[in-house]
C-alpha positions in Angstrom: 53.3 -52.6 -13.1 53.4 -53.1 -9.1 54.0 -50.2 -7.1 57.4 -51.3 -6.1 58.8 -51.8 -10.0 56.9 -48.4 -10.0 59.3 -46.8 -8.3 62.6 -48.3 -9.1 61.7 -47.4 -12.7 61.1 -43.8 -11.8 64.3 -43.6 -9.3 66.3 -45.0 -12.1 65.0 -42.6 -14.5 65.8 -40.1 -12.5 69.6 -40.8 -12.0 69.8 -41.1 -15.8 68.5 -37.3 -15.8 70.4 -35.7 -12.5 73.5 -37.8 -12.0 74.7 -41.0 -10.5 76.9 -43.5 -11.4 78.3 -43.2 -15.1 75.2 -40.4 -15.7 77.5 -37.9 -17.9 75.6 -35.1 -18.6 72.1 -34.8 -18.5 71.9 -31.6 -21.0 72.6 -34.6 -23.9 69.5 -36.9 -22.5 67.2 -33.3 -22.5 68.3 -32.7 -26.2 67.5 -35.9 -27.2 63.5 -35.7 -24.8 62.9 -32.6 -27.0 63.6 -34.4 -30.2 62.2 -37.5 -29.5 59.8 -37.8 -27.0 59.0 -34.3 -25.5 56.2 -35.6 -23.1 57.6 -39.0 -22.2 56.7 -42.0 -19.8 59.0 -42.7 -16.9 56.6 -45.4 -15.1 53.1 -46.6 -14.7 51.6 -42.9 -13.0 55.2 -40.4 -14.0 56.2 -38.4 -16.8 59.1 -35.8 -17.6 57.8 -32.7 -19.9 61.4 -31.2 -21.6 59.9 -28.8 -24.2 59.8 -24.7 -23.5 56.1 -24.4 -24.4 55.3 -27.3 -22.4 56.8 -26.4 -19.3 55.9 -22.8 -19.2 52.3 -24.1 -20.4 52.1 -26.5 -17.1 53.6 -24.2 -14.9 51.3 -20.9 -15.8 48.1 -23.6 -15.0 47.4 -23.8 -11.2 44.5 -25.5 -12.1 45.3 -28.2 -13.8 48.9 -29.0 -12.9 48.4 -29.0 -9.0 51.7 -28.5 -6.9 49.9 -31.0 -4.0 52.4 -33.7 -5.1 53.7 -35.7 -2.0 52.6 -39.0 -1.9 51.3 -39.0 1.9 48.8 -35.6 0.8 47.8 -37.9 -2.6 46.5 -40.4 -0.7 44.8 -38.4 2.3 47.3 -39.7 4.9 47.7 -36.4 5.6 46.7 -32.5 4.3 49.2 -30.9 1.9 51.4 -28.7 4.3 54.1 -25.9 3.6 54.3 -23.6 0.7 55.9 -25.4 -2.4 54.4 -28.5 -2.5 50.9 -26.8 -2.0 48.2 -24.8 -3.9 45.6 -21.8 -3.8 44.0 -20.9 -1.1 46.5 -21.8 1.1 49.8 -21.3 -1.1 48.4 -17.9 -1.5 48.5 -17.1 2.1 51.9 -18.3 3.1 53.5 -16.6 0.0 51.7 -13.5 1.1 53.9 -13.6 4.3 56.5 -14.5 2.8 57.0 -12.4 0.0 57.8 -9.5 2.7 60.7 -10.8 3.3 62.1 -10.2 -0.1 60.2 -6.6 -1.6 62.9 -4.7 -3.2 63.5 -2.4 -0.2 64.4 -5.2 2.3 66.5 -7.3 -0.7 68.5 -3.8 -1.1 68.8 -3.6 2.4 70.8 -6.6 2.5 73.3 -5.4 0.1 76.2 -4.3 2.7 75.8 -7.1 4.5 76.6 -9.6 1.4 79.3 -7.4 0.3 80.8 -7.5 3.5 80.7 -11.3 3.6 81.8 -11.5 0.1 84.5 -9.3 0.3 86.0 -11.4 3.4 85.3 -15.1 1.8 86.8 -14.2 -1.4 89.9 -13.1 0.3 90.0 -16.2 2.3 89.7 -18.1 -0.7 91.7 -16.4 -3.0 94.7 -16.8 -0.3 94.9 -20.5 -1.2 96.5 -21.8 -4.5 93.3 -24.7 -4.7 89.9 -24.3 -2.8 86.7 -26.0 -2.1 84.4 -23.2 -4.4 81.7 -24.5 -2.0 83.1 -24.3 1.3 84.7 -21.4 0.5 82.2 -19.0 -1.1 79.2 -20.6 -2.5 77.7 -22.2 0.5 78.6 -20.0 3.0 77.7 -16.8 1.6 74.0 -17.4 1.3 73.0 -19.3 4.3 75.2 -16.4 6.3 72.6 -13.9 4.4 69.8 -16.4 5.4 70.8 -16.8 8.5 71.5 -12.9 9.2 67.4 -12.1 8.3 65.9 -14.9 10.3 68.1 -13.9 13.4 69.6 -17.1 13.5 73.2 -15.8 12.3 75.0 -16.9 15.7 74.6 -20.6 14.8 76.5 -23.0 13.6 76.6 -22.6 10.1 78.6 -26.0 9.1 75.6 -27.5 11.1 73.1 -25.6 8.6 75.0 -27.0 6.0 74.6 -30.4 7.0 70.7 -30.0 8.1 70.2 -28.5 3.8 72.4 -31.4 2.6 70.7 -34.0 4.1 66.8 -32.6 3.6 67.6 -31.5 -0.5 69.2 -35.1 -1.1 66.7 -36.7 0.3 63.4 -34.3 -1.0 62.9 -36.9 -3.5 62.2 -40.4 -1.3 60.3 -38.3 1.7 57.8 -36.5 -1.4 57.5 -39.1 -3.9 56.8 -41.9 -1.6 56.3 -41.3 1.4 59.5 -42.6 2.6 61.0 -39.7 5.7 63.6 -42.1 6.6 66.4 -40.5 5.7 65.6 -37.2 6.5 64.0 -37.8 9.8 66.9 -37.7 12.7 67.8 -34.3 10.9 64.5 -32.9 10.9 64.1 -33.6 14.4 67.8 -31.8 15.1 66.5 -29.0 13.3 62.7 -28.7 14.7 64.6 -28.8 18.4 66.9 -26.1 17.3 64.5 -23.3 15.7 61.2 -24.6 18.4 63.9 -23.3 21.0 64.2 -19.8 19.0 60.8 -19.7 18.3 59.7 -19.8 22.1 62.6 -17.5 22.7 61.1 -15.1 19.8 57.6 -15.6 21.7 58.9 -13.7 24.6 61.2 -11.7 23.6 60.6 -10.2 20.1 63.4 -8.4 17.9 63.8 -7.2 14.7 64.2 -10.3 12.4 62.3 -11.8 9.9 61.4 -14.8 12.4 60.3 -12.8 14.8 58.1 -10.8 12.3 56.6 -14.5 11.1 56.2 -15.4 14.9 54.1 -12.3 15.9 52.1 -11.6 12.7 48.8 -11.9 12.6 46.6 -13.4 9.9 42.8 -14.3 9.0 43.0 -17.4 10.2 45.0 -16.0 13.5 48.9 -16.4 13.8 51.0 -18.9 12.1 50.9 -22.3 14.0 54.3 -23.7 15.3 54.0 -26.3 11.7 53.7 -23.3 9.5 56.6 -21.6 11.4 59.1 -24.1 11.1 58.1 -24.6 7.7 59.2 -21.1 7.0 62.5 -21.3 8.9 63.0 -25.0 6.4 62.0 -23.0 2.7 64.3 -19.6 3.8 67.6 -21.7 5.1 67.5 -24.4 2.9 65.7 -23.4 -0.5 66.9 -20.0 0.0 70.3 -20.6 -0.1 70.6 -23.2 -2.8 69.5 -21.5 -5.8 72.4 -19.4 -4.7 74.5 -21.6 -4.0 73.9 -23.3 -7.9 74.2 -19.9 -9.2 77.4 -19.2 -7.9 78.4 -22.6 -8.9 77.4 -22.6 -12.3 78.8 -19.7 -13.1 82.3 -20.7 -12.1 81.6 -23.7 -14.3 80.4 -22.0 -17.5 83.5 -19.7 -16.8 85.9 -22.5 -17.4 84.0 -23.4 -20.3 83.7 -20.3 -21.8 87.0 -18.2 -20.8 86.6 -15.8 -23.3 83.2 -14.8 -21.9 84.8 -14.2 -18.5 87.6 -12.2 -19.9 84.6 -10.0 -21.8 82.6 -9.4 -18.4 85.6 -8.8 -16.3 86.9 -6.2 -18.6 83.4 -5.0 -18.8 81.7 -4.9 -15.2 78.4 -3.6 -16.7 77.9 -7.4 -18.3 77.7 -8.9 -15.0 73.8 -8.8 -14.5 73.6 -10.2 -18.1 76.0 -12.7 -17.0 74.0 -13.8 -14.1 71.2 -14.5 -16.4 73.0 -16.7 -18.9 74.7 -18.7 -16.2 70.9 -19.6 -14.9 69.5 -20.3 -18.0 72.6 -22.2 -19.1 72.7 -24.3 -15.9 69.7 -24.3 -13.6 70.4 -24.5 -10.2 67.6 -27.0 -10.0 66.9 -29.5 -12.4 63.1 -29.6 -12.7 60.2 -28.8 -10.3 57.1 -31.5 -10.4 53.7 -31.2 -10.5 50.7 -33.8 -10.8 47.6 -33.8 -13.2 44.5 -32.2 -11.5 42.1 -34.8 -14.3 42.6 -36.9 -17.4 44.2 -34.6 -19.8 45.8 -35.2 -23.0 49.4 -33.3 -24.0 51.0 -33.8 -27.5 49.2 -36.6 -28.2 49.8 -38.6 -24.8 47.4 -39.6 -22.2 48.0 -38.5 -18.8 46.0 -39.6 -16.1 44.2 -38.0 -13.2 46.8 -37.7 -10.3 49.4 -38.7 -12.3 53.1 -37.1 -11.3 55.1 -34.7 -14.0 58.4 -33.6 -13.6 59.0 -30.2 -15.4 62.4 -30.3 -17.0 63.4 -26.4 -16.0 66.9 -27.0 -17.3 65.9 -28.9 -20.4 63.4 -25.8 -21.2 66.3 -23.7 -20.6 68.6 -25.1 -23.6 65.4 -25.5 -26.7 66.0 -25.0 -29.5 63.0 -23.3 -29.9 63.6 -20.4 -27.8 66.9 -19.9 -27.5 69.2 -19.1 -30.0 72.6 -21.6 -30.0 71.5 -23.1 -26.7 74.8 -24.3 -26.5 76.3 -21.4 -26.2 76.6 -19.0 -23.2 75.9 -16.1 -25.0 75.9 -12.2 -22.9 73.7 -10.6 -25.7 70.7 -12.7 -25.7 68.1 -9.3 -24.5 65.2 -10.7 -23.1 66.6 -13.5 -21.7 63.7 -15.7 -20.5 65.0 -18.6 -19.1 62.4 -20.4 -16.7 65.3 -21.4 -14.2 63.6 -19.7 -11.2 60.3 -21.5 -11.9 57.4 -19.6 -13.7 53.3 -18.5 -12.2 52.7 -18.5 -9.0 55.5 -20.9 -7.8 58.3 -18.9 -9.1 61.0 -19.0 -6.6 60.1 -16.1 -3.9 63.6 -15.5 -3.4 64.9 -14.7 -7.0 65.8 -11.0 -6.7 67.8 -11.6 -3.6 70.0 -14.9 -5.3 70.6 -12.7 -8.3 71.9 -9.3 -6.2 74.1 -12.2 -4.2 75.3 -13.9 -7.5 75.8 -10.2 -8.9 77.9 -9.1 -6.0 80.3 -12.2 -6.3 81.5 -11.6 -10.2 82.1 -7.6 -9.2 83.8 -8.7 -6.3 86.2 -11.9 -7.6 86.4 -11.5 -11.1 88.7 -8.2 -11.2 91.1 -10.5 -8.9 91.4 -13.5 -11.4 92.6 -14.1 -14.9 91.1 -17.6 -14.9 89.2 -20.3 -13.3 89.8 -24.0 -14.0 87.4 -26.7 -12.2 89.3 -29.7 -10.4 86.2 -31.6 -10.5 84.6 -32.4 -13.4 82.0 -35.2 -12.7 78.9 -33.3 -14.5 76.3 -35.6 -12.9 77.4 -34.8 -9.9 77.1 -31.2 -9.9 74.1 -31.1 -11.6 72.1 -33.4 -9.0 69.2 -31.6 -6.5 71.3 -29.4 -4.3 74.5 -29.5 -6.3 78.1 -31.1 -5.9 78.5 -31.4 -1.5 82.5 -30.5 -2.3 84.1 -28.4 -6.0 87.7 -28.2 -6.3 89.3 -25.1 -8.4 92.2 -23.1 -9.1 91.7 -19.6 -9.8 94.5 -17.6 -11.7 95.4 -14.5 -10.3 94.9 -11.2 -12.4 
């Protein structure tokens, strides 16, 4: 197979998982991977892993499942950069700095500020008989979080928007091969914006999280200008969309299961249980990808050295297995442990702060509404990388 029929195999794979044209919902395709063909081909060098044990198993080994993934690193074009998409040594020291930013103290700290921003969006919203759940509450409230720790908060957040759009839609051609065409008018937009902060930052230093990156000093000396923007690209676009999905998803699974929403609004004390059920019932993000480290063999298939697997998060999230009635959203499942934040070393930095956001919008908009009914309904859509751009719904006052 050429490199070329390659690819269109795995891109149309891939819209048969996440969405597209006619996709339907790619929770039936996952049911039917776990059944069938729980380590399965998706072209000459891919593969897509859907079974709990699996993914957990390939996630936990570092090793042998490296996160260096991008095609341009694969081939020595150029050295694995960033913190994702990269492995130990170096993962370990960007994580290091990064995980500052979100110890319980300075995630708790944030708490009046996302009230505050919570309580005013949801009024906003709320005021209108039909609103765009994204627009309105589930995009805005995170990246003005975001935007509020990196000091960045005075800037134009429909422009954010568009820079996260843009870069999460198009994380799959720029990775997988190579290909920064789409993404590379915005990336220069956005490198001009935060270099301009950054030099700003240089010489005159306040009391954000940017400026804390900017001045901190390392082994290896302080952070380059690469690593830096890096940062500002993983905190105001990854760490608003798991957020963003959360919120989302919740809203979704709400109109599915209206009798669930009546129990935790009548019962505030379900709401962190809640949370958890809405990520393991609907991942923000799909899958995460890694690629084999050597030959190795998994239930009974041969996988090649250097070989690319995507690790079916949601898919894990709904087996059989594991979870009891999969299918249902359930608020008494205990130790919920859904893999929807990612699992070992990569598991997403940002997790406590998406689920004290996602926490404070049910105890803040569910005592307001009897009901929420989605306008929108195209599942592939809002189960693509990033989520739906636009979701219509009508909330029912209480």
């Amino acid at each position: 197979m050429t490199t070329e029929t390659q690819t269109e195999s795995e891109e149309s794979f891939g819209d048969g998982l996440f969405g597209g044209d006619d996709a339907g919902d790619p929770y039936e395709r996952y049911e039917a991977l776990r059944r069938d063909t729980p380590v399965t081909r998706m072209g000459e060098s891919f593969w897509a892993v859907s079974k709990y044990e699996d993914v957990v198993a390939i996630l936990r080994d570092s090793d042998t499942f490296s996160s260096i993934v991008g095609a341009k690193a694969i081939s020595g074009e150029e050295p694995a950069s960033g913190m994702i998409f990269n492995d130990p040594p170096m993962h370990t020291r960007l994580r290091g700095l990064i995980q500052k930013a979100f110890t319980p103290r300075v995630v708790e700290e944030q708490r009046p500020a996302v009230q505050a921003y919570c309580d005013e969006l949801v009024d906003k919203m709320l005021a209108e008989e039909e609103t765009d759940l994204v627009a309105s509450l589930a995009y805005p409230l995170p990246v003005m979080v975001i935007a509020n720790m990196l000091g960045v908060a005075d800037g134009d957040m429909a422009t954010f928007k568009r820079w996260s759009d843009v870069i999460i839609q198009n994380i799959g051609p720029s990775l997988l091969m190579g290909d920064d065409s789409g993404v590379a008018s915005t990336r220069v937009e956005f490198d001009a914006y935060f270099s301009k902060r950054l030099d700003l930052l240089r010489e005159k230093p306040d009391g954000s999280l940017l400026s804390e990156l900017v001045h901190v000093e390392t082994e290896e000396g302080r952070l380059t200008q690469e690593e830096l923007l890096m940062f500002c690209v993983l905190l105001l676009v990854a760490g608003n969309e798991t957020t963003t999905g959360l919120i989302i998803n919740a809203m979704r699974a709400f109109s599915e299961f209206p009798a669930v929403m009546t129990e935790v609004r009548d019962d505030l004390d379900l709401i962190p249980a809640a949370v958890e059920e809405a990520l393991r019932y609907y991942a923000p993000f799909q899958a995460t990808i890694r690629r084999a480290s050597k030959d190795l063999e998994l239930r009974g298939q041969k996988i090649a050295k250097d070989d690319r697997i995507l690790v079916l998060l949601a898919s894990a999230n709904r087996d059989e297995d594991v979870f009891e009635d999969p299918k249902e959203f359930r608020l008494d499942r205990g130790n919920n442990k859904h893999v929807a934040f990612g699992f070992g070393i990569h598991s997403c930095v940002g997790a406590p702060l998406a689920r004290m956001e996602g926490g404070i919008v049910l105890r803040t908009l569910l005592p307001r509404i009897r009901s929420v009914t989605l306008l929108d309904t195209d599942a592939g859509e809002m189960l693509l990388p990033g989520g739906p751009s636009s979701l219509r719904v009508r909330f029912e006052p209480a």
